[in-house]
KEDRENGU-572408 format. One record per residue (C-alpha): residue in one letter; x, y, z; residue number from 1. Coordinates in Angstrom, 1 decimal, always signed. Each point is the difference from the previous one (the first is absolute). Example, Ala and Ser with C-alpha at 12.3 -4.5 7.8 and 13.67 -1.06 7.14 Angstrom:
<sites>
a | +12.3 | -4.5 | +7.8 | 1
s | +1.4 | +3.4 | -0.7 | 2
</sites>
This chain:
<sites>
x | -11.4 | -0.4 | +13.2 | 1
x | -2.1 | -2.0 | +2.7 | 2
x | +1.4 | -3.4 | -1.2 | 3
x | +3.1 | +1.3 | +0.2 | 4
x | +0.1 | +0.8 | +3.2 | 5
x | -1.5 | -3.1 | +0.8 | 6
x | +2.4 | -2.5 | -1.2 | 7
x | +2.9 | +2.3 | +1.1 | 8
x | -1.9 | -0.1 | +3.2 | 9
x | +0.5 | -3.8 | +0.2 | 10
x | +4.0 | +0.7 | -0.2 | 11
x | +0.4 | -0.9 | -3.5 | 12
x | +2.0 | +2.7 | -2.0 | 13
x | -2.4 | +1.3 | -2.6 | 14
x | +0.6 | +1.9 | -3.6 | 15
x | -2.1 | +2.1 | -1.8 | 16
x | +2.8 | -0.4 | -2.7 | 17
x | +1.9 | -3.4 | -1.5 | 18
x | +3.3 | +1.1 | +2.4 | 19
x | +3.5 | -0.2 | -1.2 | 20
x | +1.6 | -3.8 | -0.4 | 21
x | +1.6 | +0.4 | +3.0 | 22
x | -2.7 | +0.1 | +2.5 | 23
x | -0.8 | -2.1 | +3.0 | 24
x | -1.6 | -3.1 | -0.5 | 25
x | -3.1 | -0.4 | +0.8 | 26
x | -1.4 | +2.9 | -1.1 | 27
x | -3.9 | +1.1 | -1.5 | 28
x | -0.5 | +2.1 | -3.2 | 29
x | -3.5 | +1.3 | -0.2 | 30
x | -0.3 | -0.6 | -3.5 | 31
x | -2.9 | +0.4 | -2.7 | 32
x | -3.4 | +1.4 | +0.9 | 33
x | -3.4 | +1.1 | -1.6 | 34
x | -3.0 | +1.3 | +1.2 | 35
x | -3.7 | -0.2 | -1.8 | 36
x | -2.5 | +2.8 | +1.6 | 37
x | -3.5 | -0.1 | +0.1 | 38
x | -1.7 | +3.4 | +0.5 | 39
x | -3.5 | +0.3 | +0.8 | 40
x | -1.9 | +3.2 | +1.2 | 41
x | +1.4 | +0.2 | +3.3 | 42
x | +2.7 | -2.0 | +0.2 | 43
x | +3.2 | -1.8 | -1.9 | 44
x | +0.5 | -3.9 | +0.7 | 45
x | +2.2 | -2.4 | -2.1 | 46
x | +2.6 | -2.7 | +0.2 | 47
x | +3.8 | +0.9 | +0.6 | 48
x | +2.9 | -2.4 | -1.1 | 49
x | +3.3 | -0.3 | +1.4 | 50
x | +2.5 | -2.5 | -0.8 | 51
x | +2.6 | -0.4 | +2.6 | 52
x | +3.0 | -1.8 | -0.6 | 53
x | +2.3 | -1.9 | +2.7 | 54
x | +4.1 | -0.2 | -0.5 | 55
x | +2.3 | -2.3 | +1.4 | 56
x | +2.6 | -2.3 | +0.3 | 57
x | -1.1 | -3.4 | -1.9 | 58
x | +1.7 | -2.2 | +3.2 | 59
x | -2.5 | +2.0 | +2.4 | 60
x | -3.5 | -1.0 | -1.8 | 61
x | -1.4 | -1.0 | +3.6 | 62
x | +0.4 | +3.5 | +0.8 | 63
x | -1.4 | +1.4 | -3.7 | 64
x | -3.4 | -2.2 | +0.9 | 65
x | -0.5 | +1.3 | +3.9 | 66
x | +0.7 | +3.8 | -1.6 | 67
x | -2.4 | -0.3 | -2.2 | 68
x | -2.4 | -1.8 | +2.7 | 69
x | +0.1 | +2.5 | +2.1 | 70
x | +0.0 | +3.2 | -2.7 | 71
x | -3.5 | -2.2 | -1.2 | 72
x | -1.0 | +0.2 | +3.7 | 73
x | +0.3 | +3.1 | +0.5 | 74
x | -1.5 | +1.5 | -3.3 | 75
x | -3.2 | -1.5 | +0.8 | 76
x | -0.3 | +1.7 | +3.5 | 77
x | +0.1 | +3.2 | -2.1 | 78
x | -3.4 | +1.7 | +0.6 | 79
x | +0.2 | +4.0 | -1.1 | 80
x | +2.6 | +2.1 | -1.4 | 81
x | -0.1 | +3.6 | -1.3 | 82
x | -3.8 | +0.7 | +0.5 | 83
x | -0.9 | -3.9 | -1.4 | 84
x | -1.3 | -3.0 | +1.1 | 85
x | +2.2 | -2.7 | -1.3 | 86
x | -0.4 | -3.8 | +0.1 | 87
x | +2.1 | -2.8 | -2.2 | 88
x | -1.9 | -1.3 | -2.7 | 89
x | +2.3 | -2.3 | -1.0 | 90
x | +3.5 | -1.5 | +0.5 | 91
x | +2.5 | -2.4 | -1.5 | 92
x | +3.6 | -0.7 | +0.3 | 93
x | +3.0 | -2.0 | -1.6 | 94
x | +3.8 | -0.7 | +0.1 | 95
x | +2.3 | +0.4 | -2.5 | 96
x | +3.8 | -0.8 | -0.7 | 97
x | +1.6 | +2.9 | -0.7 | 98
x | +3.5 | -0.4 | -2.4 | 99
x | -0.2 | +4.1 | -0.8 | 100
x | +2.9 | +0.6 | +2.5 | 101
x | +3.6 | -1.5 | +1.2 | 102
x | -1.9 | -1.5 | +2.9 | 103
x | -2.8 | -2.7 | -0.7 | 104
x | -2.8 | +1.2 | +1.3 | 105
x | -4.2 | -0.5 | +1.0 | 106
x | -2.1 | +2.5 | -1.1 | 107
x | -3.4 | +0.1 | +1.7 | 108
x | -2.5 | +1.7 | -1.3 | 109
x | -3.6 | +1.1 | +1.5 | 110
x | -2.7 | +1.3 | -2.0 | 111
x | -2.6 | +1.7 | +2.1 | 112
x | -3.5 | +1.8 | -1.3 | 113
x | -1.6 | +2.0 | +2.4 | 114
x | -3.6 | +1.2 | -0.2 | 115
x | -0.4 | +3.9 | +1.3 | 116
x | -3.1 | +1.9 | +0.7 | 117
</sites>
């Protein structure tokens, strides 16, 4: 929920869900995650994957690039969330054509570990 609230909290409209065809370009789907926990006697720590994925019009890639610029940006000022210290571990992103829909379009994706502890 708290990267959520940050990329909507940049202005871009954000799914939790792949929306209906008809949505607003450009949109982000927070799409496939996995965590790997690490208890120990006191304590759980781990790695948490998210892969978040960036829609919109192929014509507007300037604008697919500074999105996901910014979303990268601000993921790695993430510092705590629900009772966690949180830092990136490690981050990578890529463009892709997109022919899935009537509309050409670039599909950005962003695929984020975080360590918690």
């Amino acid at each position: 929920m708290t990267v959520k609230k940050i990329v909507s909290g940049l202005g871009y409209v954000t799914y939790d869900y792949l929306p209906m065809d008809d949505a607003a370009y450009p949109f982000v789907f927070m799409g496939e995650d996995y965590s790997n926990d690490i208890p120990n006697k006191t304590a759980v720590h781990g790695s948490y994957n998210l892969r978040l994925h960036i829609y919109n019009d192929q014509k507007k890639r300037g604008t697919t690039s500074t999105m996901i610029l910014n979303i990268k940006q601000a993921l790695r000022e993430l510092k705590h969330t629900q009772g966690f210290y949180v830092s990136v571990n490690d981050m990578s992103d890529e463009i892709r054509q997109d022919t899935t829909t009537n509309v050409p379009l670039s599909h950005g994706i962003i695929d984020v570990e975080f360590y918690f502890n």
